[in-house]
Backbone as CSV, one residue per row, in Angstrom:
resi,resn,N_x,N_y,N_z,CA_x,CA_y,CA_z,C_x,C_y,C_z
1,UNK,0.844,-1.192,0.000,0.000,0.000,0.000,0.889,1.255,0.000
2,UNK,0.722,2.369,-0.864,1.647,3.285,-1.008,1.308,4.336,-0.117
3,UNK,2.415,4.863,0.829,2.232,5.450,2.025,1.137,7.078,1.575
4,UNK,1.066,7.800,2.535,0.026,8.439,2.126,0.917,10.096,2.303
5,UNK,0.856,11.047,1.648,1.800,12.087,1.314,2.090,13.007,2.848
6,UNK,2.745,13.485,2.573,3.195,14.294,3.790,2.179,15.578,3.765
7,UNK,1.471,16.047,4.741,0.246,16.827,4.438,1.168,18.316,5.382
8,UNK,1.377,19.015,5.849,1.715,20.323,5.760,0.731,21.780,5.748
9,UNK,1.020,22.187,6.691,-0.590,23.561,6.995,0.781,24.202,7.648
10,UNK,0.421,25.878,6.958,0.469,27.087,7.905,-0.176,28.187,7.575
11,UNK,0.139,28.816,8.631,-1.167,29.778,8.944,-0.199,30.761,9.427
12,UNK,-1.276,32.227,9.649,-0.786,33.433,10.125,-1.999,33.740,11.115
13,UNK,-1.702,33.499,12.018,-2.833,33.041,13.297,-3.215,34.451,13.812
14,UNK,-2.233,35.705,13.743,-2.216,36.978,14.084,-2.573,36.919,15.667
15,UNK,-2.041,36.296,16.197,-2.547,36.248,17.841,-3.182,34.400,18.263
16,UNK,-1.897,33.966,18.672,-2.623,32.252,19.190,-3.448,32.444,20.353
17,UNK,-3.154,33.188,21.165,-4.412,33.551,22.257,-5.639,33.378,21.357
18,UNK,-6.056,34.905,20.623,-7.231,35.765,20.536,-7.612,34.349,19.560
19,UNK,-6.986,33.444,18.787,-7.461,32.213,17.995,-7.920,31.051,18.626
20,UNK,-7.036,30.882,19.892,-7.906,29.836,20.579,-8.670,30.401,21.427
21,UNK,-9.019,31.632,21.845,-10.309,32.366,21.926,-11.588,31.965,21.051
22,UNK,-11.507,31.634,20.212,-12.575,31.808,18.545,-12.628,30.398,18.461
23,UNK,-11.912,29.137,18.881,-11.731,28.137,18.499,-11.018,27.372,17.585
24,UNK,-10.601,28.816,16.569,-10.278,28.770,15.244,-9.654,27.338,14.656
25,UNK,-8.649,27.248,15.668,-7.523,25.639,15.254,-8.302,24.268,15.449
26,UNK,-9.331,24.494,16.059,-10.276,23.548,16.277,-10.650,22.017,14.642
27,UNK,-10.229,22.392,13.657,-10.346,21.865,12.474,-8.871,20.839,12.534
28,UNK,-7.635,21.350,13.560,-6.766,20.751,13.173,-7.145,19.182,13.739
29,UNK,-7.579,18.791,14.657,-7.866,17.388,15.253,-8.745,16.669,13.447
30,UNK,-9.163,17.339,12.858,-9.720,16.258,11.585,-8.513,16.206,10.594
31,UNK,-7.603,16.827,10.420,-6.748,17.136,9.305,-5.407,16.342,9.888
32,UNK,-4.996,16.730,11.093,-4.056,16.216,11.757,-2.543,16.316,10.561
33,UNK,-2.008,17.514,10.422,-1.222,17.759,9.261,0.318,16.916,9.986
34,UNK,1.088,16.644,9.250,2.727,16.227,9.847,3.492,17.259,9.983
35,UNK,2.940,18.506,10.104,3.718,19.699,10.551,2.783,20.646,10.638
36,UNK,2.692,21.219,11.890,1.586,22.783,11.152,2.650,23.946,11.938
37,UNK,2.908,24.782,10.441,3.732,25.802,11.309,2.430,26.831,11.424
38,UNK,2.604,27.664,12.243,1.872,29.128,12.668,2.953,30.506,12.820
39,UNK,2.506,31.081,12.304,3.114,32.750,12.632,2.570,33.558,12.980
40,UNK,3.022,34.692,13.364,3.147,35.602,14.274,1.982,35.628,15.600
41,UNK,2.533,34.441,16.296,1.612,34.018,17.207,1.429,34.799,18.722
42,UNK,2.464,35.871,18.805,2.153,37.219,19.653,2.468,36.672,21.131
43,UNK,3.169,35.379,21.130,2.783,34.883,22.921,4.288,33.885,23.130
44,UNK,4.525,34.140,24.557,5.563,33.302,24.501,5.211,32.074,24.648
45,UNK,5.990,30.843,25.025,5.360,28.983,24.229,4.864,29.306,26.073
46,UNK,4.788,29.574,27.021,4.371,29.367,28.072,2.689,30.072,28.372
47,UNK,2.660,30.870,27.494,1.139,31.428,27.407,0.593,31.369,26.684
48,UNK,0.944,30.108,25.600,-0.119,28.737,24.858,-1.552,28.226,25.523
49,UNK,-2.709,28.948,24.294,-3.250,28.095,25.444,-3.224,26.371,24.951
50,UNK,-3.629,25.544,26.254,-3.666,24.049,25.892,-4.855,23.703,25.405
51,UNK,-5.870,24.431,24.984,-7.125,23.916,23.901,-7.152,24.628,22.743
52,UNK,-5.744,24.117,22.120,-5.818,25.118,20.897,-6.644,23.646,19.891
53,UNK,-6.028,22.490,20.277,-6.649,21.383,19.645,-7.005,20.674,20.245
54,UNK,-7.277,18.995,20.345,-7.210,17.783,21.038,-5.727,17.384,20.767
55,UNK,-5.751,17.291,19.191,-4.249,16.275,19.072,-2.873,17.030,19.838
56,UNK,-2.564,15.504,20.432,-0.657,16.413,21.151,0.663,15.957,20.067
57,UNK,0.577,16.680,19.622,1.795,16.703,18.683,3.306,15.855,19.718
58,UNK,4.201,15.754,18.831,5.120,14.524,20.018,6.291,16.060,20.441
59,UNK,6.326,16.727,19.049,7.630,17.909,19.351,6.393,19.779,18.987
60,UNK,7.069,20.192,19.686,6.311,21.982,19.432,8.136,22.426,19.714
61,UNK,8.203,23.461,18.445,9.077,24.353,18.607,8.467,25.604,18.909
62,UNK,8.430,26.390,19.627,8.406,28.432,19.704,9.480,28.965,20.043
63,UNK,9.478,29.912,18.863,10.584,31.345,19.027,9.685,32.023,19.146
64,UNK,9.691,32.703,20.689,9.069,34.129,20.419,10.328,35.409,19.904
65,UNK,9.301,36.262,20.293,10.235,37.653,20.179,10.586,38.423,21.401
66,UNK,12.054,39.026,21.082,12.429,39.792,22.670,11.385,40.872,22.947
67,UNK,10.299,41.272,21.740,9.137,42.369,22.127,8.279,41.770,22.190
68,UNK,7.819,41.531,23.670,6.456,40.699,24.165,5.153,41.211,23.282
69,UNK,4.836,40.009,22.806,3.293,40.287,22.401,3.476,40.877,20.804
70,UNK,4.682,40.221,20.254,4.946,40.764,18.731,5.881,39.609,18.081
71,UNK,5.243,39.600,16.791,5.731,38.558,15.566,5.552,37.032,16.379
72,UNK,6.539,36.215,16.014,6.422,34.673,16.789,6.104,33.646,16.359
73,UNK,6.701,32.386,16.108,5.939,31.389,15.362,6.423,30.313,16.415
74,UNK,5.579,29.590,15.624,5.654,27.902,16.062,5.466,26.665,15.588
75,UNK,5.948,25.591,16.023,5.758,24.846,14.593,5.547,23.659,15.727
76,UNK,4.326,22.769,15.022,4.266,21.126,15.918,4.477,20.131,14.782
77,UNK,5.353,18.992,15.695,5.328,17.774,14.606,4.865,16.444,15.478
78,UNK,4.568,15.782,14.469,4.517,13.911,15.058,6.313,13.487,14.188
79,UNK,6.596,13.964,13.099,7.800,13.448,12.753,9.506,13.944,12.855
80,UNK,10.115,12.430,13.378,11.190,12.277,13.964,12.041,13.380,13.631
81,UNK,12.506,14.316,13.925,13.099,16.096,13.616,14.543,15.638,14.506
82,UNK,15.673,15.461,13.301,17.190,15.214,13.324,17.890,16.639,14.264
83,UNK,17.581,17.653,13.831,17.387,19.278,13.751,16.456,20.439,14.288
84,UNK,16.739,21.137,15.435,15.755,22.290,15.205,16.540,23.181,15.345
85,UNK,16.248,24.690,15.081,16.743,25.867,15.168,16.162,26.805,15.028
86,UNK,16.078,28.020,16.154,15.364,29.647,15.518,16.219,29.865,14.783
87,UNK,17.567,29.717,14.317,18.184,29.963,13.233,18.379,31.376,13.230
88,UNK,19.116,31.974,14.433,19.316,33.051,14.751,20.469,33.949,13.633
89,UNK,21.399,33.265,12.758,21.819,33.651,11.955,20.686,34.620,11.051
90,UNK,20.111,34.101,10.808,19.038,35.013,9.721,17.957,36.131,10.482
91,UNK,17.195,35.488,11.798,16.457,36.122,12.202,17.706,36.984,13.666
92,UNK,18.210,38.115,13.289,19.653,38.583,13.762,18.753,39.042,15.036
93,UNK,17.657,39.861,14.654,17.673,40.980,15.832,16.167,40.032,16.888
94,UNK,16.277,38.849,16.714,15.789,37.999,17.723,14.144,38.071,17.709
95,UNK,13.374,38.469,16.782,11.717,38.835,16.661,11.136,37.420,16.643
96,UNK,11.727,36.618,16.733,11.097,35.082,17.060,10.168,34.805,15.498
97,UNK,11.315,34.739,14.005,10.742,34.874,13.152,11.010,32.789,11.977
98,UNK,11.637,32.464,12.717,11.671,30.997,11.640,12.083,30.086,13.309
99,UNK,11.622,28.830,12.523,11.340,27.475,13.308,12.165,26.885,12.007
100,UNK,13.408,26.281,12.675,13.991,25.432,11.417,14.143,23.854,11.715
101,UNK,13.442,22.646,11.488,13.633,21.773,11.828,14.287,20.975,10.124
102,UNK,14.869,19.656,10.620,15.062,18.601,9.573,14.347,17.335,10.307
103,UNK,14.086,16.276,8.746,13.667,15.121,8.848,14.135,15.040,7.688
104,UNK,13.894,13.652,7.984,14.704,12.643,6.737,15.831,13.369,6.017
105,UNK,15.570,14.071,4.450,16.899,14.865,4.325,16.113,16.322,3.614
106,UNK,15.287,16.465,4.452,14.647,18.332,4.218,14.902,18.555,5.164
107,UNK,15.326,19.926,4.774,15.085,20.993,5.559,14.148,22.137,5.793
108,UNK,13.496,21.952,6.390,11.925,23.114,6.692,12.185,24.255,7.402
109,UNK,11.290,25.264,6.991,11.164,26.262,7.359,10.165,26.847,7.752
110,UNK,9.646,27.108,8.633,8.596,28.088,8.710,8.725,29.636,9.396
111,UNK,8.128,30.377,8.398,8.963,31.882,8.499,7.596,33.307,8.629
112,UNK,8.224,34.176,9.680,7.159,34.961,9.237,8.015,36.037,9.273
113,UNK,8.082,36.458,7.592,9.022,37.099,7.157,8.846,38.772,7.653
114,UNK,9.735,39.809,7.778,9.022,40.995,8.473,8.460,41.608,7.267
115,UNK,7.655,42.728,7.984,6.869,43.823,7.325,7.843,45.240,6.790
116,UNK,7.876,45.186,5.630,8.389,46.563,5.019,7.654,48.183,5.245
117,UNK,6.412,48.099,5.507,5.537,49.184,5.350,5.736,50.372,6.711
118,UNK,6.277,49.632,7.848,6.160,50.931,9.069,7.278,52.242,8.494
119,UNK,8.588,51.648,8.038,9.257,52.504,7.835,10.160,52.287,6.776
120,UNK,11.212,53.364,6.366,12.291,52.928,5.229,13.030,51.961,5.479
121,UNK,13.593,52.219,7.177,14.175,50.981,8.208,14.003,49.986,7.871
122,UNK,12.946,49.841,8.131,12.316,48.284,8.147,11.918,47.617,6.875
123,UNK,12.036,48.766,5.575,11.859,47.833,4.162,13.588,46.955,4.079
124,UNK,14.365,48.161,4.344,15.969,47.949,4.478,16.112,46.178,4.618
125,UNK,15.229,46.313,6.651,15.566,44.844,6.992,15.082,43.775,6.754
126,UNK,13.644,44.226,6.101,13.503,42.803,5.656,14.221,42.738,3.952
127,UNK,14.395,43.589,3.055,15.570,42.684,2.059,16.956,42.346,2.407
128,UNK,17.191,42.415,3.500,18.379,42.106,4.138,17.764,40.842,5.034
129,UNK,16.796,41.046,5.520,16.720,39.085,6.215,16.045,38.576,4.777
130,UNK,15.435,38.992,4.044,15.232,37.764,2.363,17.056,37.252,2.059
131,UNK,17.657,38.745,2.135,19.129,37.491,1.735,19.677,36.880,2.472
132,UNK,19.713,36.800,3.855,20.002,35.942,4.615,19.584,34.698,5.109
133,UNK,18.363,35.041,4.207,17.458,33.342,4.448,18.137,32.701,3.401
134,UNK,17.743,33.405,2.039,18.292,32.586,0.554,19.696,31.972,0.840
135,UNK,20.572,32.680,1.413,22.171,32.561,1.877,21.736,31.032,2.615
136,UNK,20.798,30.867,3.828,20.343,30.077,4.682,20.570,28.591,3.754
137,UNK,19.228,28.955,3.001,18.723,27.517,2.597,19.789,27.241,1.473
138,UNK,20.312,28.038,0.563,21.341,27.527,-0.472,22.411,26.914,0.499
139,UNK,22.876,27.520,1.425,24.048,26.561,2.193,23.877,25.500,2.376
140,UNK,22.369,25.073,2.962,21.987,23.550,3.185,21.423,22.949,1.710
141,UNK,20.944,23.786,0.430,21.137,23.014,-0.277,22.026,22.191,-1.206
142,UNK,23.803,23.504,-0.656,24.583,22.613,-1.345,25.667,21.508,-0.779
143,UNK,24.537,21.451,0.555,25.127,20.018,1.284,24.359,19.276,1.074
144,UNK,23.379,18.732,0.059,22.544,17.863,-0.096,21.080,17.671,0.695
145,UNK,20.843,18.827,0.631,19.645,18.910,1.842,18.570,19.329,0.796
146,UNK,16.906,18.902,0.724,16.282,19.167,0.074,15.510,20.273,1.049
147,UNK,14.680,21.423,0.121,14.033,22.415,0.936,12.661,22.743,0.915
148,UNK,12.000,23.017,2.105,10.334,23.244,1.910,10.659,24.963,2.668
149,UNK,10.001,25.861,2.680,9.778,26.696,3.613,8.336,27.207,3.200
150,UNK,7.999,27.570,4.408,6.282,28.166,4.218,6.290,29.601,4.721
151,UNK,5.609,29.931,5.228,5.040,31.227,5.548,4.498,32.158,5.094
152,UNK,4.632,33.781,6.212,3.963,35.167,5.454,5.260,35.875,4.943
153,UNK,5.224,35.498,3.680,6.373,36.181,2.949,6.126,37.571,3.219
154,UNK,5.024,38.476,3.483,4.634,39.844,3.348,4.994,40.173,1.654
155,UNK,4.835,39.483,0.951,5.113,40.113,-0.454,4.318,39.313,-1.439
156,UNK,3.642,39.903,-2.109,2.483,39.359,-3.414,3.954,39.331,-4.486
157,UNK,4.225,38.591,-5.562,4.794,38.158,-6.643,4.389,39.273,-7.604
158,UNK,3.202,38.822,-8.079,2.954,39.003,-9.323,1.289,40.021,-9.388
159,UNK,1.330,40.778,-10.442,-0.441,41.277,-10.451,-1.110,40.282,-10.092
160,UNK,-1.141,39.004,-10.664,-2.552,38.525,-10.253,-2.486,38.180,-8.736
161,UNK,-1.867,38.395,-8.220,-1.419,37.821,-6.834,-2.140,39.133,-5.572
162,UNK,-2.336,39.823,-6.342,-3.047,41.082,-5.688,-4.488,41.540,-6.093
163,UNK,-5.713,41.954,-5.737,-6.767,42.121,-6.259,-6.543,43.992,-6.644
164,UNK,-5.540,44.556,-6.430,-5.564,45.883,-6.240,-3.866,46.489,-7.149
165,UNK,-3.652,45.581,-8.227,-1.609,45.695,-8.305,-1.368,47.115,-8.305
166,UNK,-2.345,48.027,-9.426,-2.021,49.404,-9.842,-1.792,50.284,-8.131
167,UNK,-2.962,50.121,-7.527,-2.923,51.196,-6.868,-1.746,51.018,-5.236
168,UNK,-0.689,49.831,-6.018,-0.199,49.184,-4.917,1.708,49.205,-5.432
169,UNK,1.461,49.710,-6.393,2.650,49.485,-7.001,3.758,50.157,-6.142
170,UNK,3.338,51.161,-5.579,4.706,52.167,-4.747,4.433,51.304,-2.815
171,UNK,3.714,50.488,-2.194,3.502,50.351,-1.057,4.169,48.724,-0.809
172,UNK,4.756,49.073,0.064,5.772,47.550,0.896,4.267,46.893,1.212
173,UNK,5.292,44.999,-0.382,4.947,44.328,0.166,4.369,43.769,-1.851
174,UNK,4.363,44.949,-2.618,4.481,44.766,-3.721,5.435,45.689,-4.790
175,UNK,6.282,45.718,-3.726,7.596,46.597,-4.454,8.185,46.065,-5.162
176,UNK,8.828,46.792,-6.590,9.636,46.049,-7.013,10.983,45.046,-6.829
177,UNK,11.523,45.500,-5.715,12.647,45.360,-5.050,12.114,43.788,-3.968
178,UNK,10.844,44.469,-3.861,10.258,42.879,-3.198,10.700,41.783,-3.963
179,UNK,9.359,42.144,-5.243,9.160,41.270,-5.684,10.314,40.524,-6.780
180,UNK,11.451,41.221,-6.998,12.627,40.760,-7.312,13.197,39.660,-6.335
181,UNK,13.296,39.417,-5.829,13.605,38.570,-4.391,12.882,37.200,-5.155
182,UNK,11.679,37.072,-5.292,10.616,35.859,-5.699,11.448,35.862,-6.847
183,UNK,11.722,36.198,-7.692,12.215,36.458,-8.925,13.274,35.207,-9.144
184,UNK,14.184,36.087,-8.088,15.684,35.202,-7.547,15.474,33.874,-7.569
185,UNK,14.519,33.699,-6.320,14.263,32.343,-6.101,13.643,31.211,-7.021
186,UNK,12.991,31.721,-7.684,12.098,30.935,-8.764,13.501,30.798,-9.617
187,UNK,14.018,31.838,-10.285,15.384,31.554,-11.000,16.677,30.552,-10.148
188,UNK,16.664,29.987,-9.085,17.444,29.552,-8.788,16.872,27.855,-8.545
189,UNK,16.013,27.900,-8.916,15.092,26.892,-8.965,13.985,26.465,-7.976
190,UNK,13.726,27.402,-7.118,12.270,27.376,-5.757,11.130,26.917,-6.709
191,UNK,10.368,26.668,-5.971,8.659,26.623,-6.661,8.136,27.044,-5.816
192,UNK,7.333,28.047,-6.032,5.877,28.482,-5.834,4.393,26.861,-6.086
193,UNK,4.584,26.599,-4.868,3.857,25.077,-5.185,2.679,25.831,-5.345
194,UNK,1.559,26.518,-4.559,0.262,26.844,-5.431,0.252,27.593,-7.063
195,UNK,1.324,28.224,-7.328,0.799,28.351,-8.648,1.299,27.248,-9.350
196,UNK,2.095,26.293,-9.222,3.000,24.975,-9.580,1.468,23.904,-10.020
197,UNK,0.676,23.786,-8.752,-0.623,23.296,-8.905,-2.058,24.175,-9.818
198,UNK,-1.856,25.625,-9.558,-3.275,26.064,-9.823,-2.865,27.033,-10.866
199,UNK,-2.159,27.307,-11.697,-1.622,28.148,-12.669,-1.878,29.636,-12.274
200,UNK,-2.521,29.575,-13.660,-2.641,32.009,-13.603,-4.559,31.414,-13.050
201,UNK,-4.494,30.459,-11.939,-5.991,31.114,-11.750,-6.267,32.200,-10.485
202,UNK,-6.865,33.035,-11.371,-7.093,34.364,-10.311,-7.857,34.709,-8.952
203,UNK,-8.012,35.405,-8.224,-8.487,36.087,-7.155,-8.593,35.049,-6.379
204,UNK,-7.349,34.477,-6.047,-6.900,33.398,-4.978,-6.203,34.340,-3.724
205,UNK,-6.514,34.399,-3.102,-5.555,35.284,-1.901,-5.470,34.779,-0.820
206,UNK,-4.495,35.373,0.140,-4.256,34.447,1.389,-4.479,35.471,2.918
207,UNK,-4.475,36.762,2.188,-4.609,37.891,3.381,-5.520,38.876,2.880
208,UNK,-6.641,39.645,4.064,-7.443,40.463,3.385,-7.195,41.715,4.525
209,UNK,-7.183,42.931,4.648,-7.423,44.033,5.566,-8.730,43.665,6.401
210,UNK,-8.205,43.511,7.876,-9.701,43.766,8.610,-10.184,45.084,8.355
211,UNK,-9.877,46.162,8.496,-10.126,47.178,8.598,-11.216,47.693,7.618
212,UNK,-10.963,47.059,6.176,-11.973,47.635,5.139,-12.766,46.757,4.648
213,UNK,-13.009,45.257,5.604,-14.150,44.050,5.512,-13.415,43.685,4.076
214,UNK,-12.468,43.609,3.967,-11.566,43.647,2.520,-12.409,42.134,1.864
215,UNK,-12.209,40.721,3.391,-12.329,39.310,2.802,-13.680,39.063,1.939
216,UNK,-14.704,39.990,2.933,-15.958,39.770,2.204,-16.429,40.290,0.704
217,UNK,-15.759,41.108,0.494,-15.155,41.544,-0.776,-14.372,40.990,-2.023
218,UNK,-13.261,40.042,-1.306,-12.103,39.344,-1.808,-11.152,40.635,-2.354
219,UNK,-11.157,41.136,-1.796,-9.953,42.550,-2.165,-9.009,42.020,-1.456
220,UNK,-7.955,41.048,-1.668,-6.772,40.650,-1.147,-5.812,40.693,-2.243
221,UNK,-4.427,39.862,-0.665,-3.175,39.752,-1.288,-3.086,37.917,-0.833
222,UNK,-2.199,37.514,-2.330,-1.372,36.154,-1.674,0.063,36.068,-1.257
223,UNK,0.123,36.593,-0.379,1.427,36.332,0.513,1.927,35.721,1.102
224,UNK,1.089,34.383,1.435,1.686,33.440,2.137,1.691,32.510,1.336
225,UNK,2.676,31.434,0.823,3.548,30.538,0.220,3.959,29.162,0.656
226,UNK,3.981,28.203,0.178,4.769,27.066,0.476,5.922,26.999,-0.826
227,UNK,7.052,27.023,-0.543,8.247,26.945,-1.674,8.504,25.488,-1.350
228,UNK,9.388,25.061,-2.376,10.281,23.439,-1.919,10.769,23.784,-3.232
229,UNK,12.232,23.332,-3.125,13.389,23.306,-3.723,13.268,22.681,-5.122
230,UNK,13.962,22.532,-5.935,13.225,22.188,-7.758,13.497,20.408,-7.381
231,UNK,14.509,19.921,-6.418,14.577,18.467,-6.743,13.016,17.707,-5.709
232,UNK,12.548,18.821,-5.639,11.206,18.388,-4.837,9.776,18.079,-5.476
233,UNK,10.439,19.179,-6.946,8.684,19.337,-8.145,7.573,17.786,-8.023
234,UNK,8.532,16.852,-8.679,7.787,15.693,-8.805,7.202,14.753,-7.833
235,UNK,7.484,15.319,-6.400,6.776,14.996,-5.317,5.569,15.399,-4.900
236,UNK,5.121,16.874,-5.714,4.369,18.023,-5.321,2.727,17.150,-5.584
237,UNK,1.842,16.931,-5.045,1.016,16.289,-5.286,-0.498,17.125,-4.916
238,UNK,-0.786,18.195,-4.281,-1.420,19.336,-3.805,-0.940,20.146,-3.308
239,UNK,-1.267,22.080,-3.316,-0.979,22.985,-2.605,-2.649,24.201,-2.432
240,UNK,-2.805,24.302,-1.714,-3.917,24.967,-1.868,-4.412,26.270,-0.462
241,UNK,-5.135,27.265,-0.921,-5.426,28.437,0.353,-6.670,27.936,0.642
242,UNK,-6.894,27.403,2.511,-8.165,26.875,2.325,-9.102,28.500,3.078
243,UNK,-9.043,29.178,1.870,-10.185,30.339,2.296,-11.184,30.234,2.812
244,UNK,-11.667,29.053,3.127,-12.967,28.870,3.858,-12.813,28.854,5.424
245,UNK,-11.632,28.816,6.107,-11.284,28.464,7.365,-10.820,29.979,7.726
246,UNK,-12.102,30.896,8.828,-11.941,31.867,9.612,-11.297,32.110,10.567
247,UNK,-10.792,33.076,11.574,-9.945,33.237,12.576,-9.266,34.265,12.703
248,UNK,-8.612,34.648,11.213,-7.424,35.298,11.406,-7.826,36.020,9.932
249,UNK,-6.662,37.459,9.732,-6.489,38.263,8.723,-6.386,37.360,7.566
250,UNK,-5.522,36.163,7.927,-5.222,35.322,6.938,-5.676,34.005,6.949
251,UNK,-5.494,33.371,5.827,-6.496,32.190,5.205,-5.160,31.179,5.566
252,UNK,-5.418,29.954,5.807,-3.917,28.646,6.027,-3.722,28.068,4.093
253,UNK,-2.399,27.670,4.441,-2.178,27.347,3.170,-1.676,25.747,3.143
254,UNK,-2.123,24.932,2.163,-1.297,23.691,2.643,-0.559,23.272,1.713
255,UNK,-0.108,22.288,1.627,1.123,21.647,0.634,1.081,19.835,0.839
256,UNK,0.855,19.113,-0.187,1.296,17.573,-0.105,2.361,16.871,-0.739
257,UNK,2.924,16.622,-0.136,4.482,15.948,-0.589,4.394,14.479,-0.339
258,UNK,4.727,13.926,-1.670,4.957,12.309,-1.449,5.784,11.828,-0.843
259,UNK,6.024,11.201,0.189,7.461,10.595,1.064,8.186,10.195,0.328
């Protein structure tokens, strides 16, 4: 019987409190993914709450951040993880931004990449942590390590990737300078596994503005991503935004990989 694919969920939870407030993760006990990373989960791993699900995962990594109650991810597995790391090389100034584990011979990532928009500063640092990730994963890919990373890239690719490109063209997050970065990576051989699976189909998004009821609208962006490395393509077996699952600013994204 041929084993059954490696199933994979993350999300941008925008607060794991205010989500297991709502119930939101409540779906994970039917899905039961072999990894679910989460970002910017706002809490340190000690003010988790414990009914975020039923299922107990065997390993939970959290990096928070040295600014309580900002950025943060986390990642749970059932599988055997050789490797973990916040991978403080890349995430320098400590915002509790990647969970780096290995199994078998990947290397995963789950990342919640920073926001360009507060200031010039901060567009600066996040194309300076994009090259320090790329620096990241090419090192381990040219030790023979295959690569997945997920997360909130904070950056739409392409027009169709935005419901709004024109009036967005000068604002972090669809800059050119961003979106050169995706560029890189796709040229160095990354995949974009949902468009890998779902081509140029449109008004797919993964984040909407609370502020302007944007979702009910579908006036979004797709910013959040599952990549895996080019010797990974022919494993790729689903990737998809399940927009139907509420909670958060953002929609979860998943990915299936054949073992």
């Amino acid at each position: 019987m041929a084993q059954k694919p490696y199933y994979f969920v993350s999300w941008n939870v925008n607060g794991i409190r205010a989500v297991a407030k709502k119930k939101a993760l409540r779906w994970i006990d039917e899905e039961v993914p072999d990894i679910l990373g989460l970002q910017e989960v706002k809490a340190e791993e000690e003010q988790f709450p414990d009914d975020l699900f039923e299922h107990r995962y065997a390993h939970r990594y959290v990096s928070s951040s040295h600014k309580k109650g900002q950025s943060g991810v986390a990642l749970f597995t059932d599988l055997e993880v050789s490797y973990a790391s916040a991978c403080y090389e890349v995430d320098i100034l400590r915002e509790g931004r990647i969970n780096e584990v290995h199994f078998d011979n990947i290397a995963f990532f789950n990342v919640y990449f920073p926001n360009g928009k507060r200031s010039e500063e901060r567009l600066v640092y996040k194309l300076e942590f994009y090259d320090r990730f790329l620096d990241r994963i090419e090192s381990l890919r040219k030790e023979g390590k295959s690569i997945i990373f997920c997360g909130d890239v904070n950056t739409a690719h392409r027009p169709i990737d935005l419901a709004r490109p024109k009036e967005n063209e000068e604002i972090s997050g669809f800059l050119p300078v961003e979106r050169a970065w995706i560029d890189r990576l796709l040229d160095l051989g990354y995949i974009d596994t949902f468009r890998y699976v779902h081509g140029d189909e449109p008004e797919r998004y993964s984040w909407w503005s609370m502020r302007t009821k944007a979702r009910q609208r579908n006036v979004g962006w797709r910013i959040d991503y599952f990549f895996v490395s080019e010797d990974l393509k022919d494993r790729i077996v689903d990737a998809d935004i399940l927009d139907r699952i509420e909670g958060s600013d953002h929609a979860p994204i998943t990915l299936r990989l054949k073992r």
